[in-house]
C-alpha positions as CSV (number, residue, x, y, z in Angstrom):
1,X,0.0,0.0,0.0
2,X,1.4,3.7,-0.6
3,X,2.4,5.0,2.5
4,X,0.8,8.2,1.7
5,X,-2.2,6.1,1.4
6,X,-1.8,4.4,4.4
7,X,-1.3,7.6,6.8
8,X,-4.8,9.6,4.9
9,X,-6.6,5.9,6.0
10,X,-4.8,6.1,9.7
11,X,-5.7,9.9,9.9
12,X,-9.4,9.3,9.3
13,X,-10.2,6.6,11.1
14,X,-8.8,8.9,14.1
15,X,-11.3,11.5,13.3
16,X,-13.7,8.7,13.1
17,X,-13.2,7.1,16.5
18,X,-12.9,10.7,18.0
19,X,-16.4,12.2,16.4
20,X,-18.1,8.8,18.2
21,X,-17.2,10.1,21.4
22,X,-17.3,13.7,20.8
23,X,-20.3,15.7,22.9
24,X,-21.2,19.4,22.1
25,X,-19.8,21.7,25.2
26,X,-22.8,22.0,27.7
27,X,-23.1,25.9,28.4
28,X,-23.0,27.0,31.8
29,X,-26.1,27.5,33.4
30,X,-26.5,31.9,33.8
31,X,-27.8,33.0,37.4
32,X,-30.9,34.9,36.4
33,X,-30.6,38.5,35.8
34,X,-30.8,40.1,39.4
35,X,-34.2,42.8,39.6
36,X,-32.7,46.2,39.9
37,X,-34.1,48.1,42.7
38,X,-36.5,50.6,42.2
39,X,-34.4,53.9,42.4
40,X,-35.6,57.9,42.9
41,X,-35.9,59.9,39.9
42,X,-34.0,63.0,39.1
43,X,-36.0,66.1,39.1
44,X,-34.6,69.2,37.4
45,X,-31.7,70.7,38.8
46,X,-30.3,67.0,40.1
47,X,-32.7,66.6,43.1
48,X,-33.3,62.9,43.7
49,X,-36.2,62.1,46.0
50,X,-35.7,59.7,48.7
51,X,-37.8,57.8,51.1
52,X,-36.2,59.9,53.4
53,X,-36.8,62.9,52.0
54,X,-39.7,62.6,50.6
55,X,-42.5,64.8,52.2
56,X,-45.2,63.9,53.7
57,X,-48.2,64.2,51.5
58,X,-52.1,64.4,51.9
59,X,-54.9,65.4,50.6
60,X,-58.5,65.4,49.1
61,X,-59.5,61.8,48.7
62,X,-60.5,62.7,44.7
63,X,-57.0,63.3,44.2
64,X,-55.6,60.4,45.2
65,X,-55.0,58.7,42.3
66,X,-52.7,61.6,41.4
67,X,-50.6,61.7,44.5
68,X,-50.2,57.9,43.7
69,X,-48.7,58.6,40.5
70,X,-46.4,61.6,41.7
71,X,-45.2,59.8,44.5
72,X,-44.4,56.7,42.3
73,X,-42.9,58.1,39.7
74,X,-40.5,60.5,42.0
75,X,-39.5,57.4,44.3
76,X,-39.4,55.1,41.5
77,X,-41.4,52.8,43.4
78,X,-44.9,50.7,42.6
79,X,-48.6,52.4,42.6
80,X,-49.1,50.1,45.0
81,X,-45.8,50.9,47.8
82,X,-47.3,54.9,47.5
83,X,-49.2,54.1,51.4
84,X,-46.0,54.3,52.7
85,X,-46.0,58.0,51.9
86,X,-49.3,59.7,51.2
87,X,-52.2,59.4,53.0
88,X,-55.5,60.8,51.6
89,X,-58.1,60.3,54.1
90,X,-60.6,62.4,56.4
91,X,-62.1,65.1,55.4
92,X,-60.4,68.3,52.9
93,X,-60.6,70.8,56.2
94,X,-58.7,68.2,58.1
95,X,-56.2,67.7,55.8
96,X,-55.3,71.2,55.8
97,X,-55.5,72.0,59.4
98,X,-52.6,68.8,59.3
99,X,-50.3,71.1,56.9
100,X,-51.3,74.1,60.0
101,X,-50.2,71.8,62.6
102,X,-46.7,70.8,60.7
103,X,-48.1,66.9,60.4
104,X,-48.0,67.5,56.7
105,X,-45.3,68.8,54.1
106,X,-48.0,69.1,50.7
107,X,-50.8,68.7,50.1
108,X,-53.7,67.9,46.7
109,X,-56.3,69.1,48.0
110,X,-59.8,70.9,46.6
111,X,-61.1,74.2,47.9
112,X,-60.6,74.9,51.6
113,X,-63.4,75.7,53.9
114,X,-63.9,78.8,55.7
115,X,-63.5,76.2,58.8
116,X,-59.9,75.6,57.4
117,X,-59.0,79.5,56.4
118,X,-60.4,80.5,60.1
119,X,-57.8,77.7,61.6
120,X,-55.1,78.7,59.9
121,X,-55.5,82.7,60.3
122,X,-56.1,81.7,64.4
123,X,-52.6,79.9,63.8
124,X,-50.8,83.1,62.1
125,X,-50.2,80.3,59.2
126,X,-50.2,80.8,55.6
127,X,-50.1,78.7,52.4
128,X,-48.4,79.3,49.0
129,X,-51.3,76.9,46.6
130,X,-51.5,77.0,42.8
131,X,-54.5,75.5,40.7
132,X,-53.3,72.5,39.0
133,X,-56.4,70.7,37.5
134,X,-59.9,71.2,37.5
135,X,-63.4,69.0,39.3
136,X,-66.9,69.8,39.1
137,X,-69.6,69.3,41.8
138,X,-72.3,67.4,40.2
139,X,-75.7,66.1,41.5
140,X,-76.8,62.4,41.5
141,X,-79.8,60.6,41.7
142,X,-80.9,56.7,41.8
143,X,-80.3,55.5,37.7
144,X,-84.2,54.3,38.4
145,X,-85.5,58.1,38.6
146,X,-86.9,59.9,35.0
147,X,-85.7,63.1,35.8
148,X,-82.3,63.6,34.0
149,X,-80.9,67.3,35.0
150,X,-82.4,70.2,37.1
151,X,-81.6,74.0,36.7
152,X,-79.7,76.2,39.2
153,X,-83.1,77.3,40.6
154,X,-84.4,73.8,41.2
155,X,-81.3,73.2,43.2
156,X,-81.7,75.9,45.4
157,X,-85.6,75.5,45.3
158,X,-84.5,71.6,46.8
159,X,-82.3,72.5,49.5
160,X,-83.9,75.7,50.9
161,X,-87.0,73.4,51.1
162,X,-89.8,75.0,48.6
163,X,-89.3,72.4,46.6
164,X,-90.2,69.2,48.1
165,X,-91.7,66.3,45.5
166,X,-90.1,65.0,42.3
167,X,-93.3,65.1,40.5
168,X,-92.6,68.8,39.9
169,X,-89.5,68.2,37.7
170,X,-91.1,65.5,35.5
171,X,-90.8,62.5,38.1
172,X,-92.2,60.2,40.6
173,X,-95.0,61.7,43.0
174,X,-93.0,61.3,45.5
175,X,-90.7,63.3,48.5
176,X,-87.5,64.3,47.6
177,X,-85.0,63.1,50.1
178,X,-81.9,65.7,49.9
179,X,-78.7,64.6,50.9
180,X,-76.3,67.3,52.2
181,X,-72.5,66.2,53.3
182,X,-71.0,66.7,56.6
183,X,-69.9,70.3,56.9
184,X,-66.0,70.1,56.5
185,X,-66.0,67.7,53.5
186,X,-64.7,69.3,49.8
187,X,-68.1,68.4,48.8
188,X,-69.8,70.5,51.1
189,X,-67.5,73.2,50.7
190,X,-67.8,73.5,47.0
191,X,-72.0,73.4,47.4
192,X,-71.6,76.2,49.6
193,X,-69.4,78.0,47.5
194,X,-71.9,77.8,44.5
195,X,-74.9,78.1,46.7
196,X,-74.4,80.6,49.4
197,X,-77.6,79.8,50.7
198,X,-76.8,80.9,54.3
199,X,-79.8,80.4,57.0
200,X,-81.7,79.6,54.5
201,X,-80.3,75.9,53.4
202,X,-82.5,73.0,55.6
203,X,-81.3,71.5,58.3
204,X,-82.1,68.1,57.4
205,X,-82.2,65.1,59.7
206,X,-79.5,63.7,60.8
207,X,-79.5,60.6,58.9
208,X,-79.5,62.7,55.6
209,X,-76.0,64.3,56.4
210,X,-73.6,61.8,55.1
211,X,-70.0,61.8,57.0
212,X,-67.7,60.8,53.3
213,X,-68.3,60.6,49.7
214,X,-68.6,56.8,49.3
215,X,-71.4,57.0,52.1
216,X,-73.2,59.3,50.2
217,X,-73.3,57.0,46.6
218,X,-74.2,54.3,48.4
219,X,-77.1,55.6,50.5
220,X,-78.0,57.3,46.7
221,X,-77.7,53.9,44.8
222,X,-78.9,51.0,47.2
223,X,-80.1,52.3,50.3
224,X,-83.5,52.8,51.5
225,X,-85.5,54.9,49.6
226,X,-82.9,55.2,47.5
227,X,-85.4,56.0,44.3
228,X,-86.4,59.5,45.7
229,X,-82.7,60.4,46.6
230,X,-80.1,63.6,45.3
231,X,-77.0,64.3,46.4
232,X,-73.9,65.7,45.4
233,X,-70.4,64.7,45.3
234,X,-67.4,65.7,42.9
235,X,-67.2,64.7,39.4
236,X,-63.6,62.7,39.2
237,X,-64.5,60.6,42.5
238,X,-67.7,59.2,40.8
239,X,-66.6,58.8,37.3
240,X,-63.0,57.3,37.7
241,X,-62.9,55.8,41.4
242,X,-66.1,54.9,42.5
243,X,-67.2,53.4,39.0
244,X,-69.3,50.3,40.0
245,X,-71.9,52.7,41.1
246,X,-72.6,54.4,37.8
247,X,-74.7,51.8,36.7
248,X,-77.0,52.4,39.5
249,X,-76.6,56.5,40.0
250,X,-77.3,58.8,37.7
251,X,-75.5,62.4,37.3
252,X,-77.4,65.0,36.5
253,X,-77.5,67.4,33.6
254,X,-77.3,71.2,35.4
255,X,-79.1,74.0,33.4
256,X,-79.1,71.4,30.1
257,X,-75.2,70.7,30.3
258,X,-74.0,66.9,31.3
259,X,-70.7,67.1,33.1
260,X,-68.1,65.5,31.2
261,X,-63.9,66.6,30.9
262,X,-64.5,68.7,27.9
263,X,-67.4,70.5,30.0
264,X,-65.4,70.8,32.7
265,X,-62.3,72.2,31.1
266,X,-64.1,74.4,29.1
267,X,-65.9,75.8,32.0
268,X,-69.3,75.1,29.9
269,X,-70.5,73.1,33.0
270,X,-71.3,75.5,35.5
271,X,-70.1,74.3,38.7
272,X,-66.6,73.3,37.9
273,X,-64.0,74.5,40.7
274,X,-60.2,73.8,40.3
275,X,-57.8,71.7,43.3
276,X,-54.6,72.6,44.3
277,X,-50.9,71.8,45.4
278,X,-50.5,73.9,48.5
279,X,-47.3,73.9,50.4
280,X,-46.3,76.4,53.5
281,X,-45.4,80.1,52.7
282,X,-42.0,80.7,53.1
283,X,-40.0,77.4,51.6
284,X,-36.3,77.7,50.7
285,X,-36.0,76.5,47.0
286,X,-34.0,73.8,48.1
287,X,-36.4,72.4,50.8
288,X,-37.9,69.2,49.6
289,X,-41.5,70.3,49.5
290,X,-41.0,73.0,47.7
291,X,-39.2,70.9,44.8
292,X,-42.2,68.7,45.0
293,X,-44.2,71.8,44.6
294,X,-42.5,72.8,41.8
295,X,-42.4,69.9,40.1
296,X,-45.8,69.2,40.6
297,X,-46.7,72.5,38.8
298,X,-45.0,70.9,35.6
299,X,-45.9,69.7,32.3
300,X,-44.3,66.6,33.6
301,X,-46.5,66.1,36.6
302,X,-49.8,67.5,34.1
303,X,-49.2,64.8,31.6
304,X,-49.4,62.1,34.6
305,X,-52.7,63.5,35.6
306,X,-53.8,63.3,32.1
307,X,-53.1,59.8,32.1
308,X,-54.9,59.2,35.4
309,X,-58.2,61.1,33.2
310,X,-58.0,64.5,35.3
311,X,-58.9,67.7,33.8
312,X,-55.8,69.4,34.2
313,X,-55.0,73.0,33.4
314,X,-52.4,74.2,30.4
């Protein structure tokens, strides 16, 4: 045999043996990519908000979905981790007799009540507040009553007690049953505000003055009598937090205009009233409630209330 021969035969056979006990390389297994932590974001200027640093926060329960998103998306931290931080509860006078008393940095809030002005003056306090969105008070009835909308007279007509059965606006003949909020609620302040009805608003029983906003859709959709109820509550809480109830309230139209965002922003509805960031007088630029405050008066901070289906301002 040619040698040269011989030594290609040897030199394959080799290979042969060798890809019979060859095995592919077995990749190492890769740890799984570690979570990164959810870290502050950087406002303007460099600030970086902090759990530590972050101020304490309260405020209107209607805005609460919007202190949610602010808090997350300056902590860089989960809608659902924001408790830690903010708490919305209690009535609008409350919260700002808190930011009086030092037991809160900022606030959302809606209009404050004379209750809230008088305790602050009595304190020698004073609050630096810009409009940053705008509600509406609207009135509701049970989905099960024909009348869809009532003037500005009717209104006043209900709740100074001349007018007493819906049969005179096109409904049952039966009592209306007129639901008025506890004094220091938003809602109560912004009914007052529109109807300065003074002595002459009822005093209704005490059953009919409902102590929070949920308390008053409920007794409105499902309680007791519930077909010959009105009320009145703001126009965001209703129609983006309180949502199961729509399908057994009704809100009403107000001198032939239906509340809706582009009523409200255009002001075409007529009882639309705007909320607030409010802070203390007097911040240093650098103190971290008035960065908040700042920020919060962005077009940052306006496109996340957007997205949360506020009307907010330009």
């Amino acid at each position: 045999m040619n040698r040269n021969l011989w030594l290609s035969l040897v030199s394959m056979a080799a290979l042969a043996l060798a890809g019979c006990s060859w095995e592919a390389p077995v990749e190492e297994e890769q740890p799984p990519p570690v979570e990164e932590e959810a870290v502050s974001q950087p406002l303007e200027g460099g600030y970086v908000f902090t759990p530590d640093n972050y101020p304490r926060m309260g405020g209107s329960l209607a805005a609460l979905p919007l202190g949610q998103a602010v808090t997350a998306a300056a902590l860089g931290i989960g809608r659902e981790q924001t408790d830690e931080y903010i708490q919305f509860e209690n009535s609008t006078t409350w919260n700002y007799q808190q930011l009086v008393d030092g037991n809160f940095d900022i606030l959302l809030a809606y209009e404050p009540s004379g209750e809230a002005l008088e305790y602050a003056e009595q304190a020698g306090f004073s609050w630096e507040m810009t409009p940053i969105g705008r509600d509406a008070l609207v009135f509701i009835a049970n989905a099960a009553n024909p009348v869809e909308g009532l003037t500005t007279q009717q209104i006043a007509d209900i709740y100074t007690g001349q007018l007493t059965k819906w049969s005179e606006l096109g409904g049952a003949d039966r009592e209306i049953i007129a639901y008025q909020r506890n004094q220091d609620s938003g809602s109560q302040t912004l009914f007052d505000l529109f109807f300065p009805l003074g002595e002459r608003l009822m005093k209704p029983p005490s059953d009919q003055v409902v102590g929070s906003m949920i308390g008053l859709l409920e007794v409105v959709a499902d309680y007791d009598n519930s077909a010959d109820a009105l009320g009145y509550t703001v126009y965001y809480y209703l129609s983006n937090m309180e949502t199961d109830k729509l399908s057994r309230t009704k809100i009403l139209s107000v001198d032939g205009v239906a509340p809706d965002n582009a009523a409200i922003a255009s002001g075409q509805y007529p009882y639309t009233n705007d909320f607030y960031v409010v802070i203390p007088a007097g911040l240093a630029e650098d103190d971290p409630a008035r960065v908040l405050y700042n920020w919060i008066c962005s077009d940052q901070v306006r496109e996340l209330g957007e997205r949360e289906n506020y009307v907010m301002l330009q």
